[in-house]
MARLUM-690223 format. One record per residue (C-alpha): residue in one letter; x, y, z. Coordinates in steps of 0.5 Angstrom, whole numbers, plus 2048, in hexadecimal, padded with zeros to 3 digits. Each point is the difference from the previous one (the first is absolute). Example, Ala and Ser with C-alpha at 12.3 -4.5 7.8 and 13.67 -1.06 7.14 Angstrom:
BEGIN
a8197F7810 s8028077FE 
This chain:
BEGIN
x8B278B7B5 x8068037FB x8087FD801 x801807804 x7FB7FF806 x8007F9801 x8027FD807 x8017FA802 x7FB7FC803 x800800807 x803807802 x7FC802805 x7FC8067FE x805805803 x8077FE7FC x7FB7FF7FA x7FE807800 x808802801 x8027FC7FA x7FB8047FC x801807802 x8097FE7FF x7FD7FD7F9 x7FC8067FE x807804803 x8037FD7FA x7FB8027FA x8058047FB x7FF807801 x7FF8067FB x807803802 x8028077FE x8068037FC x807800804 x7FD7FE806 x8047F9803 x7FC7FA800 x7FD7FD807 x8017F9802 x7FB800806 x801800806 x8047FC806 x7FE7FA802 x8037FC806 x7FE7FA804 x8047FE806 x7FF7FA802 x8037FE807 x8007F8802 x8017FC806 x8037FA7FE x8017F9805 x8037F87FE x8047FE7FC x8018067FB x7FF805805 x8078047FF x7FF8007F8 x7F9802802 x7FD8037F9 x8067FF7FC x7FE7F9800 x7FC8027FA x8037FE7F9 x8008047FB x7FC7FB7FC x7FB802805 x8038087FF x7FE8007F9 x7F87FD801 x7FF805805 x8038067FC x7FC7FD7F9 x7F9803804 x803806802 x8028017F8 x807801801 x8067FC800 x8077FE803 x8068037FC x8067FF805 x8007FC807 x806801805 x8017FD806 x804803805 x8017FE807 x7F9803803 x7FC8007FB x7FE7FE7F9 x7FF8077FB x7FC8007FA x8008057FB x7F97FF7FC x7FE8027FA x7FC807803 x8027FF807 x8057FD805 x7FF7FA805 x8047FE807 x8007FB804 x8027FF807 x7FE7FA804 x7FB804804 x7FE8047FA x7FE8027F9 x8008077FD x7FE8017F9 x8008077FE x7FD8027F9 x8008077FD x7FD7FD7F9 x7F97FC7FE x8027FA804 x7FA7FD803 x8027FE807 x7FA7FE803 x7FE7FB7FA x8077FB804 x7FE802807 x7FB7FA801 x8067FA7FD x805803804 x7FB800807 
């Protein structure tokens, strides 16, 4: 299996089937004459949580940028900014942009960022 459409082990078959295809998305295209370049499609994963103990007025902002950085290294993108602000923390990524809420997760991506490939680490 090439670089390209290599999965990791143990995605079930669906996620991996996704994975593939978002890879194919990203082969570099024959583009025409004056024609704008395309950076894919908008991705987004929203993720509600319900938290209870100790850390459950933090919720998921409880996650440390170390881990942050582990989790986005799968997506094949990276932190470039961080700001926490009073409700949530926001990330500026290098194709994408990533919030965190206690109760919930939004990244949002235009460009080549795997999303899927950090779903599993982060669940």
């Amino acid at each position: 299996m090439c670089a390209s459409t290599h999965v990791p082990a143990g995605m079930p078959p669906d996620i991996q089937q996704l994975i593939r295809e978002e890879r194919s998305l990203r082969q570099p295209q024959q583009q025409l004459p004056n024609e704008p370049a395309f950076e894919g499609t908008e991705k987004r994963i929203e993720i509600d949580f319900a938290w209870s103990g100790e850390e459950s007025d933090l919720g998921a902002r409880v996650i440390s940028r170390t881990m942050w950085d582990k989790i986005l290294a799968l997506c094949e993108c990276t932190i470039v900014s961080h700001k926490v602000l009073k409700r949530f923390d926001a990330y500026i990524l290098s194709e994408s942009s990533l919030f965190v809420c206690a109760d919930k997760i939004i990244i949002k991506t235009c460009g080549t960022t795997l999303l899927l490939q950090g779903l599993r680490t982060l669940l």
